[in-house]
C-alpha positions as CSV (number, residue, x, y, z in Angstrom):
1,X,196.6,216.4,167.7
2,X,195.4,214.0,170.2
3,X,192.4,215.7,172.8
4,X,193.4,215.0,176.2
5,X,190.2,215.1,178.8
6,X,191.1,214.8,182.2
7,X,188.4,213.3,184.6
8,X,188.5,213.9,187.8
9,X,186.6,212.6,190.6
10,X,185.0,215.5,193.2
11,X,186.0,214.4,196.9
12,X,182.6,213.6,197.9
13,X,182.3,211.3,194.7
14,X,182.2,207.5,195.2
15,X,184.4,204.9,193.8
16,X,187.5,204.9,192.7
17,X,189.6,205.6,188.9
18,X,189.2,202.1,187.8
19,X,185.1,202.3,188.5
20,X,185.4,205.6,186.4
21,X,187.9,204.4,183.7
22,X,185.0,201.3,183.4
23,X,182.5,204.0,183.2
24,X,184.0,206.6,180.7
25,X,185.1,203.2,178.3
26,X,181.4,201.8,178.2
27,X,180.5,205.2,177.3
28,X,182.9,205.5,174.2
29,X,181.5,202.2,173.6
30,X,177.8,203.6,173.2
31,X,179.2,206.6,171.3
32,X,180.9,203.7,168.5
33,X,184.8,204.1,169.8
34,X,187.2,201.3,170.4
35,X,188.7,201.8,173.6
36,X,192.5,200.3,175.0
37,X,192.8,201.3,179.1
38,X,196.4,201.3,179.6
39,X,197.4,199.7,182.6
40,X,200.9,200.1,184.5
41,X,200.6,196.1,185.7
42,X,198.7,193.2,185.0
43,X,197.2,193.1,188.2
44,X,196.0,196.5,187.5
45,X,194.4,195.0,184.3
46,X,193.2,191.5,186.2
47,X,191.1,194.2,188.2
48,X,189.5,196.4,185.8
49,X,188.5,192.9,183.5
50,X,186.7,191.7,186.9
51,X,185.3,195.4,187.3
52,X,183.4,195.3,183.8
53,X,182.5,191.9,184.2
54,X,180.2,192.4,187.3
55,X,180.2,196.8,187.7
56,X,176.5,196.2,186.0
57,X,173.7,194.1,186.9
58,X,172.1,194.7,183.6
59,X,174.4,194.7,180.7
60,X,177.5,193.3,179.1
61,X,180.6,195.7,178.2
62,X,182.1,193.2,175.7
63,X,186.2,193.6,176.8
64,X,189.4,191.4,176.5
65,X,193.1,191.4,178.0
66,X,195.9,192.6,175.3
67,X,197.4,189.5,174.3
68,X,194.9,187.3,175.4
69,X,191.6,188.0,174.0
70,X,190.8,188.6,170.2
71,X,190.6,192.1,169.1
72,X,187.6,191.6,166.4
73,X,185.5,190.7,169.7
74,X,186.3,192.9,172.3
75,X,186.2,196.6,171.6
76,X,187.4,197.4,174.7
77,X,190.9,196.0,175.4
78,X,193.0,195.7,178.8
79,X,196.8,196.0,179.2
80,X,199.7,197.4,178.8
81,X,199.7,199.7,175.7
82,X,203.0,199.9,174.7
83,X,203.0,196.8,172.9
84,X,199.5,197.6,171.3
85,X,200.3,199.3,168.0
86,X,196.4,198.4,166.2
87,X,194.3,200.8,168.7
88,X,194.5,204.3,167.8
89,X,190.6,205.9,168.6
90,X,190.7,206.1,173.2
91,X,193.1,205.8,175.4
92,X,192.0,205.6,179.3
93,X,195.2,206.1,181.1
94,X,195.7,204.7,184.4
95,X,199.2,204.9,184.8
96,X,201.3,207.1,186.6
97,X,203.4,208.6,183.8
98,X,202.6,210.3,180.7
99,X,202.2,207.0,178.3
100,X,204.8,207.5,175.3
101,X,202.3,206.3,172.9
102,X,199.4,208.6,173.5
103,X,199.7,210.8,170.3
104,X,198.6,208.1,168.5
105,X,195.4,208.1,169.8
106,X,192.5,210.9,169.2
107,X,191.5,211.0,172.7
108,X,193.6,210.8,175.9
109,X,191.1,210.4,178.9
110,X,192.9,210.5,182.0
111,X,191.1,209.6,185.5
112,X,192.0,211.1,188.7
113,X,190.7,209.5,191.7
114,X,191.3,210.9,195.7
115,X,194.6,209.4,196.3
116,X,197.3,212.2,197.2
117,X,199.8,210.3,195.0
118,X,197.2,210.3,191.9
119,X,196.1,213.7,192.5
120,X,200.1,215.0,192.4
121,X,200.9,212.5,189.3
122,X,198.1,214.1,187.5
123,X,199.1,217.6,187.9
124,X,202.1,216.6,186.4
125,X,200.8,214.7,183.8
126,X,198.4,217.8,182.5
127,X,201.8,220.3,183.4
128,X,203.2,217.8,180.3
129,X,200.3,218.4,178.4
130,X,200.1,222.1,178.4
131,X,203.5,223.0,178.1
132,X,203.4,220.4,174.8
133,X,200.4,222.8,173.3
134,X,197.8,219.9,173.6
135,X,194.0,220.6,174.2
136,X,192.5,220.1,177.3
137,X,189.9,219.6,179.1
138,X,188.7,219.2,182.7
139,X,185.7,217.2,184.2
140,X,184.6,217.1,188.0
141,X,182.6,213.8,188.5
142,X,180.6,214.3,191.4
């Protein structure tokens, strides 16, 4: 059963989900995971390739764009997951909605930033979760 961690950014924190979906997926990097972000629109996806492109001074997080980039390279991939059948270890969720392809996955990491619409579409999203029986697990980023 796939481990859902939700991440959750303390008001006082800085930055925003997509700095801390770039952050979490560098760290499943170190750790030896392949990561897919699941984004609800490609401009959501444009932004988070820019993001680990130039979010550190001193190192490279090798990433592609689903459909765009080649897999083998990239173990960190962009996009819209539901036409991404190959990744199965991560899953950063930045969408909205519960994706319908999360059970595939090990881990669900989902990042909740201080927008009053993200903060309410995550307390629905972990309502889903616990009332399906999956484990969770809550971290304030500070």
């Amino acid at each position: 059963m796939t481990q859902v961690d939700f991440y959750i950014l303390d008001e006082h924190a800085a930055g925003d989900r997509y700095q801390l979906a770039c952050r979490i997926a560098e760290r499943a990097l170190r750790a030896g995971h392949r990561v897919l972000i699941h984004t609800p629109s490609n401009g959501e996806a444009q932004h988070l390739d820019r993001l680990l492109w130039t979010l550190w001074e001193s190192a490279f997080v090798p990433h592609g764009l689903l459909g765009r980039d080649a897999r083998e390279c990239n173990p960190i991939l962009i996009g819209n997951g539901n036409d991404d059948v190959e990744e199965h270890e991560v899953l950063v969720n930045l969408a909205p909605d519960v994706p319908a392809f999360f059970g595939r996955f090990q881990r669900l990491v989902e990042c909740v930033d201080h927008d009053d619409a993200i903060k309410t579409a995550g307390r629905e999203r972990f309502r889903y979760y616990r009332e399906h029986g999956y484990p969770l697990s809550t971290h304030t980023i500070a």
